[in-house]
C-alpha positions, 0 to 999 in steps of 0.5 A: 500500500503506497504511504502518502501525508494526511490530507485535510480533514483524514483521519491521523494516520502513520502506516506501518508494514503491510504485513502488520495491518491484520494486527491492528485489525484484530486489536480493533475487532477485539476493542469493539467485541469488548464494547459490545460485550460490557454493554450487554452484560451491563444492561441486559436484562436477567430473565433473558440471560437464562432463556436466551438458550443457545444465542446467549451461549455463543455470545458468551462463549465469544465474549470469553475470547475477547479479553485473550485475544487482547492479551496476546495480541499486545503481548505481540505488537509490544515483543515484535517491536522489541525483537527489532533490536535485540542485542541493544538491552538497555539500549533498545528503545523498545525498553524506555518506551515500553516501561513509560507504557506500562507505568501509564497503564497502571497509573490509568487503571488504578485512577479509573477506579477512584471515585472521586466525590468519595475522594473529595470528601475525605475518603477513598472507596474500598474497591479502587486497589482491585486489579482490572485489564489495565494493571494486569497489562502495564504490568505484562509489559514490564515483566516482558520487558525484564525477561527481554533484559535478563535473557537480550544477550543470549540466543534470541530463539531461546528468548522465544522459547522461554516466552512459551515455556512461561505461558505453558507454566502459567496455565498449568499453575493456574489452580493451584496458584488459586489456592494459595494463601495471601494474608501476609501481603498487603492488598493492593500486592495480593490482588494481583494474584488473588481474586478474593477481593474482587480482581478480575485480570490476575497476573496467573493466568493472564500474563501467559495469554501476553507471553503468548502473544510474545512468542508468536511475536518471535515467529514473524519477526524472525520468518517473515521474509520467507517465502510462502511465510502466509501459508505455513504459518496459517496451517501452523495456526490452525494445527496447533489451535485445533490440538489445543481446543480439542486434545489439550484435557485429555493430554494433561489428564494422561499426564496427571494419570502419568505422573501421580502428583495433585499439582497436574489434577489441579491443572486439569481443571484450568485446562480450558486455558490451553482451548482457549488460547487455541481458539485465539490461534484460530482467530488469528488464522483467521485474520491471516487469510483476510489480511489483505482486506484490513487496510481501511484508516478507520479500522486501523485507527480504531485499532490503534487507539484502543487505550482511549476508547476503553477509557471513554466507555469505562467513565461512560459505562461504568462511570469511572471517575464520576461515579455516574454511568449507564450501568449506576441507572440501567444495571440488568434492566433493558430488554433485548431490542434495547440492548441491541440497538444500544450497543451499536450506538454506543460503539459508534459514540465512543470510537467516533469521539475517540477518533475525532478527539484525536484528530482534533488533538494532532492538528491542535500540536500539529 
């Protein structure tokens, strides 16, 4: 695709390689299927959620896959990035970017949960140190970012290799990580690894859906080039994401069966970790034979974009910061048709204003 300036009136827009557009478009299909999916789940009515039968239970099943899909697609454009200079260490600029980044996603999750009326007079509500999407990112980010600083000066496929053996670890620990006790922490430390509280995104298993995306990562950035890389990599992607969703139980039954100790009949529960991440695989196949079909600005800017847009709908949904949300006055009550048509209007609302927030901003400094 030929790279030309912005003329008047586009939207901002900075190409980057072709071959990269269907990460952005997948980053933007999972931004959209979260908007619909709080949306809905906010407001829809309860009697539905129980009669909806099997159309309730596909959407649910699809929303389940948006939050691993997010995971491993920014542990992916982050670790890509990274790998460009492998070698530098300290001196990648990946790495200063990368920990500004995580700071800010941090920093931004933690103040989407402050309500500040509260605040003003004098006190802080309870539930503001839980860990959301946000931290549990920032935080994958800067855990990729040390592992990169530990291991930039050996082999990079081992580098790579280490990425997949954390994710693998992460989800076979998973139940047994579960049942571990925190008490001797402070809350805000133990909410990272404990959902007692409330924590939705602790960092076991989700920092393995980033390393994940990690590893892939290694996998283009090192075999791209080749010629057919498309065809083998989509047969790969499938392959692999049809073993894990469909043999992924009974390998790691076998295996507890194999080697008797309670750690393996503990991961046996989590197993739908591994299908899960094979059904990410299979999304990803997807958006590598559509590639070709993703180079729409506004789709690429909506992937792009994709911090602010969860900003805008937490403080519009969920009334981040001020308290006052539609779900604070809908919570459970809209019917079906409601919700539906709501949905749409809410996700062209928040990524119109985003985009043209953005653009308003860039010819502000421009």
């Amino acid at each position: 695709m030929e790279q030309t300036k912005n003329e008047p009136g586009a939207l901002p827009y900075s190409p980057r390689p072709e071959r990269l557009y269907f990460i952005d478009a997948l980053r933007a299909w999972a931004i959209l299927m979260m908007l619909q999916g709080h949306f809905v789940s906010a407001l829809l009515v309860d009697s539905y959620r129980e009669e909806g039968g099997w159309f309730y239970f596909i959407w649910a099943y699809l929303r389940g896959v948006t939050a691993p899909v997010f995971f491993t697609v920014s542990g992916f454009i982050f670790t890509y990035l990274l790998f460009g200079n492998y070698g530098s260490g300290w001196s990648n600029p990946r790495v200063k970017k990368g920990v500004k980044r995580g700071a800010l996603l941090i920093l931004i999750g933690y103040v989407l949960q402050i309500k500040f009326a509260r605040l003003w007079n004098g006190s802080i509500n309870p539930s503001f140190d839980i860990v959301h999407v946000l931290q549990c990112l920032g935080l994958s980010m800067l855990l990729i970012i040390a592992l990169y600083l530990i291991a930039h000066r050996l082999n990079k496929y081992l580098f790579q290799l280490l990425l997949g053996s954390i994710t693998i670890l992460l989800f076979l620990s998973s139940a047994t990580v579960g049942q571990w006790e925190y008490g001797s922490l402070p809350d805000w430390l133990s909410n990272y690894m404990s959902r007692e509280n409330g924590s939705v995104f602790t960092m076991v298993p989700w920092f393995g859906f980033a390393t994940a995306g990690a590893c892939i990562s290694g996998f283009f950035r090192f075999t791209i080039t080749r010629q057919g890389f498309y065809p083998k990599a989509l047969m790969i992607f499938l392959s692999i994401g049809a073993l894990l969703i469909f043999q992924s139980h009974e390998f790691i039954r076998d295996l507890g069966s194999l080697i008797d100790i309670r750690f393996f009949h503990l991961a046996l529960e989590e197993s739908y970790l591994f299908a899960r991440l094979g059904v990410v695989l299979l999304v990803f196949a997807l958006f590598i034979s559509l590639r070709n079909f993703f180079d729409h600005r506004i789709v690429l800017a909506v992937g792009r974009n994709t911090l602010a847009i969860y900003i805008l709908h937490a403080v519009v949904l969920y009334g981040s910061i001020t308290g006052h949300g539609l779900s604070r006055y809908y919570h459970h009550s809209l019917p079906l048709a409601q919700v539906v048509l709501g949905a749409v209007f809410f996700i062209i609302l928040i990524c119109s204003m985003v985009l043209v927030g953005n653009k308003k901003v860039k010819q502000l400094f421009a």
